[in-house]
PQR file with spaces between the fields and no chain letter, atoms N, CA, C, O and H, PARSE charges and radii, in Angstrom:
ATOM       1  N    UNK     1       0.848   -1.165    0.000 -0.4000 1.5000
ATOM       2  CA   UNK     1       0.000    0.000    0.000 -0.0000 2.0000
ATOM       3  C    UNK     1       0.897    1.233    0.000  0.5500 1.7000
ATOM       4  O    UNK     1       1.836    1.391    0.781 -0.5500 1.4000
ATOM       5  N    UNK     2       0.504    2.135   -0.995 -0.4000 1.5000
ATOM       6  CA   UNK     2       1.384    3.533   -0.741 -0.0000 2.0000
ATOM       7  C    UNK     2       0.515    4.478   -0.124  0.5500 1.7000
ATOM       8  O    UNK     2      -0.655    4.140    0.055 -0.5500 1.4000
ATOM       9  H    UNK     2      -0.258    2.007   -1.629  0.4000 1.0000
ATOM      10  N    UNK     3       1.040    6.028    0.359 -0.4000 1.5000
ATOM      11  CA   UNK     3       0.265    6.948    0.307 -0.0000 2.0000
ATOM      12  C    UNK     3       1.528    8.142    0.088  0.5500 1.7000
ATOM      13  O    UNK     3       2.660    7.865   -0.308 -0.5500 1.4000
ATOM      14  H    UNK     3       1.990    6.303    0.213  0.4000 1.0000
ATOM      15  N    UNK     4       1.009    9.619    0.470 -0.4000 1.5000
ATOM      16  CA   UNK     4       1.431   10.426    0.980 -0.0000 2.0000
ATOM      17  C    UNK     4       1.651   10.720    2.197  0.5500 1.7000
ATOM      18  O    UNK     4       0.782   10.579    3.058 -0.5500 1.4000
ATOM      19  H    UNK     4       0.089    9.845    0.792  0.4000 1.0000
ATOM      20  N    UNK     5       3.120   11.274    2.503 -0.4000 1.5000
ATOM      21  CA   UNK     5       3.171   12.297    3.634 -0.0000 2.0000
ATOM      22  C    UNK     5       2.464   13.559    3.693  0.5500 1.7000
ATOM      23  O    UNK     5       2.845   14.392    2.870 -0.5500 1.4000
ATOM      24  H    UNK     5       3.826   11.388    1.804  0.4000 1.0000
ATOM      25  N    UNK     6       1.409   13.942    4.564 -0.4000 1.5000
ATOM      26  CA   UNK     6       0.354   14.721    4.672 -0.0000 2.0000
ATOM      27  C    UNK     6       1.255   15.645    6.100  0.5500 1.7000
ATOM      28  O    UNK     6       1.138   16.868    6.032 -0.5500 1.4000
ATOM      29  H    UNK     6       1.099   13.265    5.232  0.4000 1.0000
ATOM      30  N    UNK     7       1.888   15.230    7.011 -0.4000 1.5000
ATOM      31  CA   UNK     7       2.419   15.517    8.128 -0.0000 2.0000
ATOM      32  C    UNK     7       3.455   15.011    8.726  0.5500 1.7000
ATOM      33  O    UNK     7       3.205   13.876    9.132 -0.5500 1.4000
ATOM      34  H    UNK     7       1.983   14.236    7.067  0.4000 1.0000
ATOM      35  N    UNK     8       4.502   15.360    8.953 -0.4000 1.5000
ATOM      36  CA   UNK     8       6.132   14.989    9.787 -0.0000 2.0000
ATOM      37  C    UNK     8       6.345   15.931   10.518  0.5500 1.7000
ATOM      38  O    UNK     8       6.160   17.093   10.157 -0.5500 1.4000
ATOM      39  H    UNK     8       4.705   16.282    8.624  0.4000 1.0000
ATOM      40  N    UNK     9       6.993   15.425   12.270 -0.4000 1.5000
ATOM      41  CA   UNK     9       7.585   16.132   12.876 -0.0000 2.0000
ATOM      42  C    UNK     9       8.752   15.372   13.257  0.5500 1.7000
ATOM      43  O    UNK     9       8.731   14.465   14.089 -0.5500 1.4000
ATOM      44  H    UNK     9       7.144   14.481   12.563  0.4000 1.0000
ATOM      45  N    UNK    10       9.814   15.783   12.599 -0.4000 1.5000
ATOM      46  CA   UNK    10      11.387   15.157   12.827 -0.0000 2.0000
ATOM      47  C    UNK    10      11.629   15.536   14.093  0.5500 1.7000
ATOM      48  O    UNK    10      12.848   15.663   14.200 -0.5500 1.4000
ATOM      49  H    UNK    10       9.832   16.520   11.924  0.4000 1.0000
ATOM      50  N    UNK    11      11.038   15.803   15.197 -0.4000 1.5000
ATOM      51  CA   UNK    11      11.517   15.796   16.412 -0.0000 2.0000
ATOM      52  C    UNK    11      11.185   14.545   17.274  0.5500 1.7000
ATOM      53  O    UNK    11      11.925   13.952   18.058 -0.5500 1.4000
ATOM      54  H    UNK    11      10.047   15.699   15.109  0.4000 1.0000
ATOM      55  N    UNK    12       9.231   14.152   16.768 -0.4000 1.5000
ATOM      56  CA   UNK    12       9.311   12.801   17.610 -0.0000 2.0000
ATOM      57  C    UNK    12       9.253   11.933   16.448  0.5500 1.7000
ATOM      58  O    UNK    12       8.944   10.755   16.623 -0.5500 1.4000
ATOM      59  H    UNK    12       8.630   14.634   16.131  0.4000 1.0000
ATOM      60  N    UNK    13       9.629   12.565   14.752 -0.4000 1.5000
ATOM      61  CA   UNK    13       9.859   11.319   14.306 -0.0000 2.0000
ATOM      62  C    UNK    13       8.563    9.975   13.505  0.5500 1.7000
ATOM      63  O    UNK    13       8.547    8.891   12.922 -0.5500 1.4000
ATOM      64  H    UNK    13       9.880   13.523   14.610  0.4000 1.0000
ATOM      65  N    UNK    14       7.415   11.343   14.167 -0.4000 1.5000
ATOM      66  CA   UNK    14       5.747   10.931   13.532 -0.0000 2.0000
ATOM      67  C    UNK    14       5.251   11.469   12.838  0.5500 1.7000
ATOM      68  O    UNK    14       5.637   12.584   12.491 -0.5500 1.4000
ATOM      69  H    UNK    14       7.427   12.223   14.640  0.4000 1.0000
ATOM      70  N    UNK    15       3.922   10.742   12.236 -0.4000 1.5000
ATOM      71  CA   UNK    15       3.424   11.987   11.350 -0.0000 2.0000
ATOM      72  C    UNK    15       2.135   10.846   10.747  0.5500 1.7000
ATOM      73  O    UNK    15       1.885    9.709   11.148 -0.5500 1.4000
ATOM      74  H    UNK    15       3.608    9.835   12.518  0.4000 1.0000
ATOM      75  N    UNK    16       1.448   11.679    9.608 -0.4000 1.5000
ATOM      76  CA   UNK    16       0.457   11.225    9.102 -0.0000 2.0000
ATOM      77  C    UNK    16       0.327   11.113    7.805  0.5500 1.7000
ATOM      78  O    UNK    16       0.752   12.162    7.320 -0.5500 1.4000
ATOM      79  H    UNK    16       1.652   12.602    9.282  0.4000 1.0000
ATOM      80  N    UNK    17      -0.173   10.124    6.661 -0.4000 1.5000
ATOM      81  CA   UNK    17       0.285    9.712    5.904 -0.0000 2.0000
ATOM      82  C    UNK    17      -1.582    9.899    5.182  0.5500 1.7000
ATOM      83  O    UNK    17      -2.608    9.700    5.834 -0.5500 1.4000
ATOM      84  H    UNK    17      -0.517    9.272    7.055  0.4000 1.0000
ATOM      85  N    UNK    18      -1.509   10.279    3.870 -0.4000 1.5000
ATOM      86  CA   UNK    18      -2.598   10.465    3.239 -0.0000 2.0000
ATOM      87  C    UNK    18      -2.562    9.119    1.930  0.5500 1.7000
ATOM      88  O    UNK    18      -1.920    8.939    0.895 -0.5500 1.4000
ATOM      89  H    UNK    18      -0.676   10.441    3.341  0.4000 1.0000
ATOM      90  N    UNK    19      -3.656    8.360    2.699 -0.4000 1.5000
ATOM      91  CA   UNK    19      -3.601    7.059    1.202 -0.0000 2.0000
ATOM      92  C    UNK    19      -4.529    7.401    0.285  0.5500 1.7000
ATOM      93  O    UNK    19      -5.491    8.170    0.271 -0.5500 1.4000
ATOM      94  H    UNK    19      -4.177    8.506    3.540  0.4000 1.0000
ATOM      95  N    UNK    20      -3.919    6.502   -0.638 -0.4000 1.5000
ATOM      96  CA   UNK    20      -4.275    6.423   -1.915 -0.0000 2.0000
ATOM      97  C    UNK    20      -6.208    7.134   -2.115  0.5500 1.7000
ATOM      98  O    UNK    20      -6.716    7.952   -2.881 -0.5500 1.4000
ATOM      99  H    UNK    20      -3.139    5.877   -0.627  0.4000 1.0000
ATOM     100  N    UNK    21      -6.804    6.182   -0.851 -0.4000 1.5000
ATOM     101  CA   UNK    21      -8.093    5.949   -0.844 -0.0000 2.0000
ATOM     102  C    UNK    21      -8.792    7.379   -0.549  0.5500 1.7000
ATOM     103  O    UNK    21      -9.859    7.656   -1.098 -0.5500 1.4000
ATOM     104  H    UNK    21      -6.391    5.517   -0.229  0.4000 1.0000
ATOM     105  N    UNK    22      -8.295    8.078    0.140 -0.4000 1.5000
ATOM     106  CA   UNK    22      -8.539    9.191    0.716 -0.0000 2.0000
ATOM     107  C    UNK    22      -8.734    9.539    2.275  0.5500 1.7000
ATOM     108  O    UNK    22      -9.293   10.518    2.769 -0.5500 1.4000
ATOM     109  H    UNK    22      -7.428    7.853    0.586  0.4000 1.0000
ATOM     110  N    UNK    23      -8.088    8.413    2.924 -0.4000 1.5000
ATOM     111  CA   UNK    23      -7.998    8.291    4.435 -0.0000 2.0000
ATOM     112  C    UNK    23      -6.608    8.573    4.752  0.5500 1.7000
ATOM     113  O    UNK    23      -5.663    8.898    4.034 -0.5500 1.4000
ATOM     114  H    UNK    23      -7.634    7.618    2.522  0.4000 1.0000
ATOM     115  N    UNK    24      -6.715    8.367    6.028 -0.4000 1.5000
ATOM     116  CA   UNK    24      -5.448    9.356    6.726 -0.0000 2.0000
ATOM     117  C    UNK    24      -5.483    7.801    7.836  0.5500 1.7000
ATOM     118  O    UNK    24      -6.362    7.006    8.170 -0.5500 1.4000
ATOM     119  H    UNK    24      -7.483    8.103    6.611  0.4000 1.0000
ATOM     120  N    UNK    25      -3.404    8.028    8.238 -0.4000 1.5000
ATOM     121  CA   UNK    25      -3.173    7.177    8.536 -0.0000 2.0000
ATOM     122  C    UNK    25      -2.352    7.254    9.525  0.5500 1.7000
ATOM     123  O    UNK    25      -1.431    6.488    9.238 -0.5500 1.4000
ATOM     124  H    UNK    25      -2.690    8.674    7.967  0.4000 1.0000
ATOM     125  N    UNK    26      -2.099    7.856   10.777 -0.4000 1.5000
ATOM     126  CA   UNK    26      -0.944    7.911   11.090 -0.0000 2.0000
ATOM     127  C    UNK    26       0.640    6.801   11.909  0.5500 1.7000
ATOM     128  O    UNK    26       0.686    5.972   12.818 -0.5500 1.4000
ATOM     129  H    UNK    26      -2.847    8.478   11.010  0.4000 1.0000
ATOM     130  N    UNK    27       1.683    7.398   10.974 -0.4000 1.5000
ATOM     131  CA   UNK    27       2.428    6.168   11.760 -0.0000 2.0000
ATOM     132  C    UNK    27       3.346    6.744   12.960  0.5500 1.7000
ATOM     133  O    UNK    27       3.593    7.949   13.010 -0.5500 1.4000
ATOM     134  H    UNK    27       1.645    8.072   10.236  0.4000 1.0000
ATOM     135  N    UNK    28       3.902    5.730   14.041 -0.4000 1.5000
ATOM     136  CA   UNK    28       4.628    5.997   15.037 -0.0000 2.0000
ATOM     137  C    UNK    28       5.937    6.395   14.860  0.5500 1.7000
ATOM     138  O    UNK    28       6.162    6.664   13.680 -0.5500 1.4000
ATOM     139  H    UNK    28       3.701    4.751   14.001  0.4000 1.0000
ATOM     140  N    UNK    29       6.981    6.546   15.667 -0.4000 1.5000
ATOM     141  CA   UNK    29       8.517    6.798   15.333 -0.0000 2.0000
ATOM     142  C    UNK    29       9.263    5.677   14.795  0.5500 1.7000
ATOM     143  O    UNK    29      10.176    5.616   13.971 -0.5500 1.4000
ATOM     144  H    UNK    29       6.799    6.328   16.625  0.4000 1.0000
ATOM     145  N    UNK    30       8.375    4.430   15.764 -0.4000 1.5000
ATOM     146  CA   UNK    30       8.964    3.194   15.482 -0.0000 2.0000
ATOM     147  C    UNK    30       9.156    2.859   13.860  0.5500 1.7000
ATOM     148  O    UNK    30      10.165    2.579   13.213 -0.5500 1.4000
ATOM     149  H    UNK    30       7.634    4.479   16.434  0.4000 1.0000
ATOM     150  N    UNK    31       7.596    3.025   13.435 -0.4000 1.5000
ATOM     151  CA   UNK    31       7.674    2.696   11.734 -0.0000 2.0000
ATOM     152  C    UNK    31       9.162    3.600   11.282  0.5500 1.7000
ATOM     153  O    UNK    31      10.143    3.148   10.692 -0.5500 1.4000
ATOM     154  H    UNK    31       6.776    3.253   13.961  0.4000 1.0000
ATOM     155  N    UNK    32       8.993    4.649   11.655 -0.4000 1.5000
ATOM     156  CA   UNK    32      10.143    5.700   11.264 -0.0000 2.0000
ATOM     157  C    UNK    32      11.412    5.448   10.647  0.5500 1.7000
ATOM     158  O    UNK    32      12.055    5.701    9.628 -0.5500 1.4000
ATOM     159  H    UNK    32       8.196    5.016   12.135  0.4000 1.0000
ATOM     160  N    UNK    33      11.513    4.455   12.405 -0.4000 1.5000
ATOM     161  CA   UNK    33      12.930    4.426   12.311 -0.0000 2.0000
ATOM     162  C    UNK    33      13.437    3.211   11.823  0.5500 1.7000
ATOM     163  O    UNK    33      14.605    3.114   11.449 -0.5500 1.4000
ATOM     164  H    UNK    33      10.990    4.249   13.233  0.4000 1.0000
ATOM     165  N    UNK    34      12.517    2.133   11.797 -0.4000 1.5000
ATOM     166  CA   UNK    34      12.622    1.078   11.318 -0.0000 2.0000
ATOM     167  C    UNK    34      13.147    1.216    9.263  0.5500 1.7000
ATOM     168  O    UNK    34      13.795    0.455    8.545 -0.5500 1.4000
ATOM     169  H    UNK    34      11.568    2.212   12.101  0.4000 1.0000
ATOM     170  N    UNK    35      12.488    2.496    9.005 -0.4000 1.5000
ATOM     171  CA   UNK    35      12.716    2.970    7.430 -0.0000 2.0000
ATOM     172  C    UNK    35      14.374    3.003    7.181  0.5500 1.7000
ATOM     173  O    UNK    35      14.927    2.329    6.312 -0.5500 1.4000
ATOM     174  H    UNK    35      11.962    3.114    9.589  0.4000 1.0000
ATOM     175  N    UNK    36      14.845    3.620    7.807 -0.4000 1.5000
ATOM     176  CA   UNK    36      16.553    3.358    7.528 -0.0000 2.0000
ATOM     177  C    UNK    36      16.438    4.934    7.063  0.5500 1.7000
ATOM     178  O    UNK    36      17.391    5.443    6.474 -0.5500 1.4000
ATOM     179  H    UNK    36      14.396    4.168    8.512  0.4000 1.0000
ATOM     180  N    UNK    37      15.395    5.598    7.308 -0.4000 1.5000
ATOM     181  CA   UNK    37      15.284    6.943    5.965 -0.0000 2.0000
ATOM     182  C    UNK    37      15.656    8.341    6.996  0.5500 1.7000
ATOM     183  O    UNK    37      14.963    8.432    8.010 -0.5500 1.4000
ATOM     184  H    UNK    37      14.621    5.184    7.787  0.4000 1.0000
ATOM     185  N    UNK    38      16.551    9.246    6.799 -0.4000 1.5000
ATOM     186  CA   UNK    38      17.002   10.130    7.938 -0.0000 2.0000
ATOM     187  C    UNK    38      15.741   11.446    7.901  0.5500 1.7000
ATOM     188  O    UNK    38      15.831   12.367    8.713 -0.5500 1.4000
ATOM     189  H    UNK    38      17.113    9.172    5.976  0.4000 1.0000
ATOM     190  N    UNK    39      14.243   11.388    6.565 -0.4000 1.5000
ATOM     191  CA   UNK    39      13.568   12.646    6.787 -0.0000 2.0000
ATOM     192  C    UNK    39      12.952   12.332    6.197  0.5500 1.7000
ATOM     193  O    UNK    39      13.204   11.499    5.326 -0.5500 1.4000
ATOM     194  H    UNK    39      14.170   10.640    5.906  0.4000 1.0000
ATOM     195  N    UNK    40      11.629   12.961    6.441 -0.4000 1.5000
ATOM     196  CA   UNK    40      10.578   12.836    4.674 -0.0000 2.0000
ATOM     197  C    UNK    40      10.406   14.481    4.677  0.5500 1.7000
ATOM     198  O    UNK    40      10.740   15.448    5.361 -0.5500 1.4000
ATOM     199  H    UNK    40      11.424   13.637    7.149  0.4000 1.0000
ATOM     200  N    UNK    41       9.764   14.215    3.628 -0.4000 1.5000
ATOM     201  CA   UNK    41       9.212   15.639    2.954 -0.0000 2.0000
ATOM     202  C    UNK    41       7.239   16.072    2.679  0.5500 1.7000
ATOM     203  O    UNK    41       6.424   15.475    1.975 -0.5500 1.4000
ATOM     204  H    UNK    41       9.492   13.429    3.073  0.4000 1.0000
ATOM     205  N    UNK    42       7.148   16.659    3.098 -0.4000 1.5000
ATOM     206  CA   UNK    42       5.232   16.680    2.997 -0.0000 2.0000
ATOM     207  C    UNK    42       5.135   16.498    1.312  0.5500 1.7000
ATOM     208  O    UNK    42       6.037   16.820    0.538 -0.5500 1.4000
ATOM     209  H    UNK    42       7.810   17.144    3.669  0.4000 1.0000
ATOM     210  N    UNK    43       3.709   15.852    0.888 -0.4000 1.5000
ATOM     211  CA   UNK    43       3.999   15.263   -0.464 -0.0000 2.0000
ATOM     212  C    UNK    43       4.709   14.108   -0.840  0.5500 1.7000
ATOM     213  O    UNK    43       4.295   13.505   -1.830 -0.5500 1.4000
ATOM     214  H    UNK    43       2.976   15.591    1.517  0.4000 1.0000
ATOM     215  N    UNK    44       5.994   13.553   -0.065 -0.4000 1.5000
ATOM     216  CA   UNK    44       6.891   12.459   -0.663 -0.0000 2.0000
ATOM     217  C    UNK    44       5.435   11.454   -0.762  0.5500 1.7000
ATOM     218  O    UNK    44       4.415   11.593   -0.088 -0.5500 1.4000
ATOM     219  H    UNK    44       6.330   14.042    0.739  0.4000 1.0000
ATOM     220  N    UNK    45       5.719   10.388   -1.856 -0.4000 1.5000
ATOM     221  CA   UNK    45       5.407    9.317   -1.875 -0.0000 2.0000
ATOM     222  C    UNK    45       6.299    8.213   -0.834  0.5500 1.7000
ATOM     223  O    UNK    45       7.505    8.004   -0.709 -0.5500 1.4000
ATOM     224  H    UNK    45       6.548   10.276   -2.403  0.4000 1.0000
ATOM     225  N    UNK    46       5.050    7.620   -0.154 -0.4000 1.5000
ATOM     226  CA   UNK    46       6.079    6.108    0.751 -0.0000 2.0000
ATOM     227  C    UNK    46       5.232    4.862    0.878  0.5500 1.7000
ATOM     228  O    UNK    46       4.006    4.824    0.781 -0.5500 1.4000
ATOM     229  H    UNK    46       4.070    7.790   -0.256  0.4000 1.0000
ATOM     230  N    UNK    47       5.895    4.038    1.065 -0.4000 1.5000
ATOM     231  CA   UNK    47       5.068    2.131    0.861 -0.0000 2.0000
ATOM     232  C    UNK    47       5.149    2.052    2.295  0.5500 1.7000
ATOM     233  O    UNK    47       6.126    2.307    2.998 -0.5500 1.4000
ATOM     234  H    UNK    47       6.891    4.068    1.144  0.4000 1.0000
ATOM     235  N    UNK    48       3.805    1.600    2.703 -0.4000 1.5000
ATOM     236  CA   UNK    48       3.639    1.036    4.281 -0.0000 2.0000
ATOM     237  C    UNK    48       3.676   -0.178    4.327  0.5500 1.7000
ATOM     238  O    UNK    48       3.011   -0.835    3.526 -0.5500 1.4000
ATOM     239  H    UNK    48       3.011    1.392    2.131  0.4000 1.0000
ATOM     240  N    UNK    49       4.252   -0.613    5.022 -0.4000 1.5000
ATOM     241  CA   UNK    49       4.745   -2.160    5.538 -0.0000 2.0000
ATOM     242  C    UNK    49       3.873   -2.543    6.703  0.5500 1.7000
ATOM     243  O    UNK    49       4.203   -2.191    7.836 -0.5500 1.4000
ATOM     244  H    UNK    49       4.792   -0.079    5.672  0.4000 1.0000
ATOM     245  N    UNK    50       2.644   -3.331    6.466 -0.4000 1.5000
ATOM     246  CA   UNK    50       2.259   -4.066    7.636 -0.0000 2.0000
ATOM     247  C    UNK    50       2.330   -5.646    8.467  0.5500 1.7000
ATOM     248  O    UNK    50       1.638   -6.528    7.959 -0.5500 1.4000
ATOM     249  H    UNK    50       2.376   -3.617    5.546  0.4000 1.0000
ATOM     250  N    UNK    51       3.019   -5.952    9.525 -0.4000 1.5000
ATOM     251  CA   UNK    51       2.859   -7.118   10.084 -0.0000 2.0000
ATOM     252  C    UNK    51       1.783   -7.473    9.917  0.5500 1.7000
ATOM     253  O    UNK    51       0.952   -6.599    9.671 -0.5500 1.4000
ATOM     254  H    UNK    51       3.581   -5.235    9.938  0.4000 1.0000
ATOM     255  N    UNK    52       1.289   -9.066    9.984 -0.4000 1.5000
ATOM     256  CA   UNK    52       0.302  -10.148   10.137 -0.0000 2.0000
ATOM     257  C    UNK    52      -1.036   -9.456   10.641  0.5500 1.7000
ATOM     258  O    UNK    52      -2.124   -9.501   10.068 -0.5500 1.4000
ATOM     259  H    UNK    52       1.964   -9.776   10.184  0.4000 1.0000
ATOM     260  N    UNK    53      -0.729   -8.800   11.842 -0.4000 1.5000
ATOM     261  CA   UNK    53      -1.844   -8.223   12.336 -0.0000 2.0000
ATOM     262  C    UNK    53      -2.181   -6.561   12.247  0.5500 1.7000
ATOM     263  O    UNK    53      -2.647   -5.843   13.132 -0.5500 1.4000
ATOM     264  H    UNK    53       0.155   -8.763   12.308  0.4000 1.0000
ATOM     265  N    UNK    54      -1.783   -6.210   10.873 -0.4000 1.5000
ATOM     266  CA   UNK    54      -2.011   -5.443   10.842 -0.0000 2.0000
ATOM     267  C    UNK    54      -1.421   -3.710   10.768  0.5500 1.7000
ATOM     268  O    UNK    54      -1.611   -2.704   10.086 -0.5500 1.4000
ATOM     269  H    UNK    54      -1.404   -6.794   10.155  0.4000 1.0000
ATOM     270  N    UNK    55      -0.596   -4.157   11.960 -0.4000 1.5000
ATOM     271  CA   UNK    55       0.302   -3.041   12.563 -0.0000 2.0000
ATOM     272  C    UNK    55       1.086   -2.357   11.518  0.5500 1.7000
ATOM     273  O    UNK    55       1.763   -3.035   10.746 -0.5500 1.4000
ATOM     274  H    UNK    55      -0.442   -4.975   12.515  0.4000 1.0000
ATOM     275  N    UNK    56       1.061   -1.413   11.452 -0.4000 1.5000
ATOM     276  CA   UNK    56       2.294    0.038   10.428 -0.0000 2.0000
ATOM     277  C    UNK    56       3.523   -0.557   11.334  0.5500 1.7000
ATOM     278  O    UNK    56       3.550   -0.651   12.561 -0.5500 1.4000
ATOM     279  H    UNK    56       0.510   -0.862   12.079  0.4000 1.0000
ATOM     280  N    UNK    57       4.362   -0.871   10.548 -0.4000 1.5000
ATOM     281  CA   UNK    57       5.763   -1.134   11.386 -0.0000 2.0000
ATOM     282  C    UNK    57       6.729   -0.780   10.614  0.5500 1.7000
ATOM     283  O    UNK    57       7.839   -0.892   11.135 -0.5500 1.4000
ATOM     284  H    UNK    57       4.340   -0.795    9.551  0.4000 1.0000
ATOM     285  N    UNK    58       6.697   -0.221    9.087 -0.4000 1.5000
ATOM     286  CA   UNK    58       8.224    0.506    8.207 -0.0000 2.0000
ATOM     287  C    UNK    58       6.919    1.261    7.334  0.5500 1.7000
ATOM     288  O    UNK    58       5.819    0.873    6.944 -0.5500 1.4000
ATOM     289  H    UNK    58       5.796   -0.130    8.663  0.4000 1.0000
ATOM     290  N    UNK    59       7.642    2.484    7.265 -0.4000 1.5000
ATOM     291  CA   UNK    59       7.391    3.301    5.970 -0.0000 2.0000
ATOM     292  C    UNK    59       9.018    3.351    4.761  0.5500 1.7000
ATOM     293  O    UNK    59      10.229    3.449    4.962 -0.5500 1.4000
ATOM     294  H    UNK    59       8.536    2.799    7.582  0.4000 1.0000
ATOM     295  N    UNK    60       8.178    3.227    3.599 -0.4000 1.5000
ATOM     296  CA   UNK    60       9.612    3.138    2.872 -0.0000 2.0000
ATOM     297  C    UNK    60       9.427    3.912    1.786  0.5500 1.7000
ATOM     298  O    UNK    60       8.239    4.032    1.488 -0.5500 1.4000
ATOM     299  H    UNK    60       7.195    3.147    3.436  0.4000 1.0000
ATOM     300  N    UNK    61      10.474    4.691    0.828 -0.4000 1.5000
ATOM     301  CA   UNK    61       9.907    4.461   -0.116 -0.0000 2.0000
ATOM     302  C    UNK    61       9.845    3.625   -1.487  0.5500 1.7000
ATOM     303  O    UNK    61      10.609    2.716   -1.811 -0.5500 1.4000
ATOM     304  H    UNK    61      11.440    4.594    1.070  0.4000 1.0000
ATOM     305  N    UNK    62       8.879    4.083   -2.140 -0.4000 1.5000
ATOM     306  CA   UNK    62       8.461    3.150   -3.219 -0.0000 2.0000
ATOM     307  C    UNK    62       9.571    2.263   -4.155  0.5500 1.7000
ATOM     308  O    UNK    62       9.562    1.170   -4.720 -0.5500 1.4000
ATOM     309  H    UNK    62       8.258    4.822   -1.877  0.4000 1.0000
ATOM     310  N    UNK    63      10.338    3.156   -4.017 -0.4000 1.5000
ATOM     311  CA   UNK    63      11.913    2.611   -4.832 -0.0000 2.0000
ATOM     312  C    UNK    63      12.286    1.771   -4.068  0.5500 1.7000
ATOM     313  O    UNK    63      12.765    0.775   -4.610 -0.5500 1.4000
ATOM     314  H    UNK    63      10.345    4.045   -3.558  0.4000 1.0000
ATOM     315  N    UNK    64      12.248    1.781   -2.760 -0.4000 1.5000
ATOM     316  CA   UNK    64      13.472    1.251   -2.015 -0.0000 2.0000
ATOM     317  C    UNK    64      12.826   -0.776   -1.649  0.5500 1.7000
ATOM     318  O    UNK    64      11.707   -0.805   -1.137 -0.5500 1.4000
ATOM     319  H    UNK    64      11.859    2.590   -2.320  0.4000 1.0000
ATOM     320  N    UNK    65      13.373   -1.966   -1.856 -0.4000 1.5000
ATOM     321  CA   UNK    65      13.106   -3.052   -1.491 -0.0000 2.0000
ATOM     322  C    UNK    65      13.283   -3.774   -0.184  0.5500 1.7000
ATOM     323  O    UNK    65      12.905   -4.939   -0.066 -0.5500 1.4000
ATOM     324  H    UNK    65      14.283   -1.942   -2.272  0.4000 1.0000
């Protein structure tokens, strides 16, 4: 699943992510930091990574495998 970055605060590292669908999503620091990614940008495109149950646990982006 992709969306947009709609919201980032590089201080705690969270923010909120606008999908495809037209819902809003927000992920934790954890997803964050789990990305390997040092910032986003409002607008970037990114791929959400969910565990089994569900959970946002990496934002990436679309390029990256």
């Amino acid at each position: 699943m992709q969306g947009t970055v709609a919201d980032y605060d590089p201080q705690t590292r969270s923010g909120t992510l606008l999908l495809d669908d037209g819902s809003t999503v927000a992920f934790p620091a954890e997803a964050f930091d789990a990305s390997g990614l040092r910032l986003l940008r409002l607008g970037q495109r990114v791929r959400l990574e969910h565990d089994p149950a569900g959970t946002l646990v990496r934002i990436t982006l679309p390029t990256f495998q």
